[in-house]
N, C-alpha and C positions, 0 to 999 in steps of 0.2 A: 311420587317421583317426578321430577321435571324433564323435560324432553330431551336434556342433554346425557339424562343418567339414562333414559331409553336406548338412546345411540350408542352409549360407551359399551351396557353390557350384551349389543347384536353383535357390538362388534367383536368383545372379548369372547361369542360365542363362538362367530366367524373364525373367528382365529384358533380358536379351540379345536372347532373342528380340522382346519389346514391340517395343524399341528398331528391328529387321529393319521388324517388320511400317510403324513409322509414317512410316520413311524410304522405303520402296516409296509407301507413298502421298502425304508429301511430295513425293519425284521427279514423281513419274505427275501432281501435279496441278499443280506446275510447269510440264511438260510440255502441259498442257493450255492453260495460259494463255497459252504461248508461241503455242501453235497459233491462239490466237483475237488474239493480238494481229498475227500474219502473215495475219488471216482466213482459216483452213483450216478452215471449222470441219467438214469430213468427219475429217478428223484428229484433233483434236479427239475428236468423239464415237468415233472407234474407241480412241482412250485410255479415256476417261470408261465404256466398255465392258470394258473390260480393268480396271479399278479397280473395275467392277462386279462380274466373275467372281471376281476375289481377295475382295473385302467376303463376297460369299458365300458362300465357301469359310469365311471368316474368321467369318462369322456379328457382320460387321460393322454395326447397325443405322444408326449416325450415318453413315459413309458410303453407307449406303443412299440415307440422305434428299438430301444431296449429292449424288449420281449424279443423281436423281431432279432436283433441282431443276436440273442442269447440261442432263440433257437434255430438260427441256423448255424448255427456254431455246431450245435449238437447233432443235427440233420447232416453236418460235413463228415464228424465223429464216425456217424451209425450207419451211417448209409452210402451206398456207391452211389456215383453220378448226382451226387444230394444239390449239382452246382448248378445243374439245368435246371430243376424242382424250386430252388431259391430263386432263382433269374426268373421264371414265369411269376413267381409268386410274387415278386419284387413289381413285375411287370403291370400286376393287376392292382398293388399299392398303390405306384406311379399314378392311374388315373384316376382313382378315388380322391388322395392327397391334395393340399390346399399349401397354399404357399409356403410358409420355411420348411415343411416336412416333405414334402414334393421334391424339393432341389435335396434334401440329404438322400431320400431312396435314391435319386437318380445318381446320386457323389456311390453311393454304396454299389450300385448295379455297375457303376464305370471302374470301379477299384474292381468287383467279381471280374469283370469281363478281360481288364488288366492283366490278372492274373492266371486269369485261364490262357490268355496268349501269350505269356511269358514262359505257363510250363508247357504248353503245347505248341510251341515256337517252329518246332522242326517238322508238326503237321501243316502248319497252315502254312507255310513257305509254298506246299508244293498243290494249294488249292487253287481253283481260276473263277467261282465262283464271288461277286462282288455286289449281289444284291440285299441293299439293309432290310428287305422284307422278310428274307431268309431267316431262318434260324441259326444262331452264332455259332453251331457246333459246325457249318458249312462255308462260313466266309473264308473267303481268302486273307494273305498276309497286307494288303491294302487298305481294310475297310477297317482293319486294328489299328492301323498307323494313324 
């Protein structure tokens, strides 16, 4: 074979493989969505777990963020107060993360906190607390605006 035919078939292999990795995570997130529309959603998150182990084997960041948004979703679902627990955990992404994924946690943790002071509007009105060291469940209506 000449060197040209060495390159063409790494690369048809490269590509092959691409090709393994995106249909694993097609299926799997199929999979998920079947589970939430039969509301399984324990199923569900033991998938979305499983597509986590692979991502990070894979050193998959996009499906990082993915995971990440699916199970909190499910974390909002099953659990009270699931918003503080996401926010820490968000918190601790933030400084690991490297540039494009860094600015989306932070887009995502600014939409959580949004929201949390929109439905809890008529507590924080009457807080006087304004320190960003604080924990958000304390600030006042200032440090939202």
């Amino acid at each position: 074979m000449r060197p040209n035919h060495y390159i063409t078939v790494i690369l048809i292999l490269f590509a092959m493989q691409q090709g393994i990795a995106q249909n694993f995570y097609i299926d799997k997130w199929r999979e998920v969505e079947q589970f939430e529309l039969q509301d399984r959603i324990e199923d569900a998150t033991q998938v979305v777990d499983e597509i986590y182990k692979y991502a990070d084997v894979k050193k998959d960041h996009d499906q990082y963020i993915k995971v990440f948004l699916f199970k909190s979703k499910y974390q909002l679902i099953n659990e009270e107060e699931a918003q503080y627990k996401i926010i820490a955990e968000l918190d601790k992404m933030i400084e690991k993360a490297q540039f494009p994924n860094k600015n989306i946690y932070n887009g995502i943790r600014a939409k959580l906190l949004d929201d949390y002071a929109r439905a809890n509007q008529w507590r924080i009105g009457g807080r006087a607390v304004e320190n960003d060291d604080v924990d958000f469940k304390s600030l006042g209506c200032n440090t939202f605006l």
